[in-house]
KEZA-829652 format. One record per atom (N, C-alpha, C): x, y, z. Coordinates in steps of 0.02 Angstrom, whole numbers, plus 50000, padded with zeros to 5 digits. Layout:
residues N
XYZ...
END
This chain:
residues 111
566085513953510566505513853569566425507053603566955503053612567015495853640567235499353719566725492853760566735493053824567045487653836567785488353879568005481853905567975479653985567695474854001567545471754060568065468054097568325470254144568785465554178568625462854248568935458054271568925457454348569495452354359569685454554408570245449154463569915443354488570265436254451570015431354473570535428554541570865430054528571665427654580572025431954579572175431754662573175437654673573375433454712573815433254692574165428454751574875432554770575035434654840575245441554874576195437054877576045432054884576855428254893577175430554814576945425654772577195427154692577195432054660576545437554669576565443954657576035441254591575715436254569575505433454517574605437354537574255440254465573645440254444573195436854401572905434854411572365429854344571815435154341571795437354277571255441854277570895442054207570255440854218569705440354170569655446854134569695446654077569525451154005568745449453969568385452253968567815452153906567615457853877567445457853823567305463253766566715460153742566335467053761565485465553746565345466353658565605469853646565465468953561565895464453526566345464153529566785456753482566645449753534566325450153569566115443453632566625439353648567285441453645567775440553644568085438653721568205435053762568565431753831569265432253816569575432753879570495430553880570445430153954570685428753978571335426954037571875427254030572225434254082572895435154081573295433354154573755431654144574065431254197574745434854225574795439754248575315442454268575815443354311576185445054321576485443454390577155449854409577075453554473577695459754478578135458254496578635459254459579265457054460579765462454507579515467454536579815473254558580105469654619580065466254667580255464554726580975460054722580605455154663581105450254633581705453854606581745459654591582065464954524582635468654576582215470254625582525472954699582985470954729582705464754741583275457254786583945457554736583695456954672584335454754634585015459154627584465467054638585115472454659585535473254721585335470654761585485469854834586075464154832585815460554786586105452854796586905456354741586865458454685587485459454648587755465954679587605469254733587985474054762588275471754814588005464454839588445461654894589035455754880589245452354927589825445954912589255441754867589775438054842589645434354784589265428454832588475426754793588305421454830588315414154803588865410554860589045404554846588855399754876588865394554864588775388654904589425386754971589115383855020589675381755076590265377655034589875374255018590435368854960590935373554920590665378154875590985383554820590855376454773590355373054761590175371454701589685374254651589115378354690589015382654644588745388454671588605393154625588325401154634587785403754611587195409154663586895409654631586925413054575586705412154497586855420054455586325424354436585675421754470585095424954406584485422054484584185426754477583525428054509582815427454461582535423254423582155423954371581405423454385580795427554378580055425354400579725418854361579525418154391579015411954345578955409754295578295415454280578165418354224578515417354164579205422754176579825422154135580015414554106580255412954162580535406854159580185404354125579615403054131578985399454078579135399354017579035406054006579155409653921579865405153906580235406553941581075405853920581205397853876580755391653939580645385553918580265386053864579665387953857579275386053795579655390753722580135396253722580565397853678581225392753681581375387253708581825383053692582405387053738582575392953760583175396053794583225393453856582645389653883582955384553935582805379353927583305371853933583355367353923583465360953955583515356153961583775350553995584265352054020584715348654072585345350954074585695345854027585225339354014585575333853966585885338253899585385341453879585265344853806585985349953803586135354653870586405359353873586635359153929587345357653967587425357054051587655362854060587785367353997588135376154027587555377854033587065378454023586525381554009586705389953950586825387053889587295392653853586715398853843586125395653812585775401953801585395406353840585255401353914584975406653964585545410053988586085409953985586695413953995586935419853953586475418253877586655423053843585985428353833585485426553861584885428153863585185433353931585285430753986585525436254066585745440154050586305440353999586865447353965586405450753965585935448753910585415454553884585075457053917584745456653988584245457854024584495457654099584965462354116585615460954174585125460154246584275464854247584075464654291583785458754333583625453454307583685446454317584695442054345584965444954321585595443254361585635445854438585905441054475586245442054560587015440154550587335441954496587945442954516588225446754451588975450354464589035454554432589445452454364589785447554396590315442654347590035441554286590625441854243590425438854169590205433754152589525432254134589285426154144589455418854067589455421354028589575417453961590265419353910
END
């Protein structure tokens, strides 16, 4: 029977972000995870696509996507977000939002 050891090294209450220590006494094994709740963020975004479309004073641009950190992180180091040099539609984080609508703040067809 493996005993696993944890503790909270960091919360940080704004981001919703945890750093939290892992060790395993028989494989002597360490990690650090970092997590972060997206429920608040997830919340806003329903609020936000049930209301007027949010635009800029200008109407040059809109918001479409509410995304955490975290995410975003992942998204760059998988290449789905990019320069805007590389990509100025931003095509695949657009086709990435389809898939995962709860990260969108607006309801419109995005790609």
């Amino acid at each position: 029977m493996s005993i696993m050891t944890e503790m909270i090294i960091d919360k940080d209450p704004v981001s919703g972000t945890t750093l939290t220590y892992h060790f395993d006494p028989v494989t002597e094994m360490s990690t650090v995870v970092e997590s972060q709740d997206a429920g608040a963020l997830i919340e806003r975004n329903k609020r936000l696509q049930n209301g007027p479309p949010t635009v800029s004073k200008s109407k040059e641009w809109e918001l479409i996507a509410g995304i955490p950190g975290n995410v975003l992180h992942n998204l760059k180091k998988r290449g789905i977000v990019v320069s805007q040099h590389d990509d100025p539609w931003q095509r695949k984080l657009l086709k990435w939002l389809m898939d995962h609508p709860k990260f969108k703040t607006s309801t419109r067809r995005l790609a």
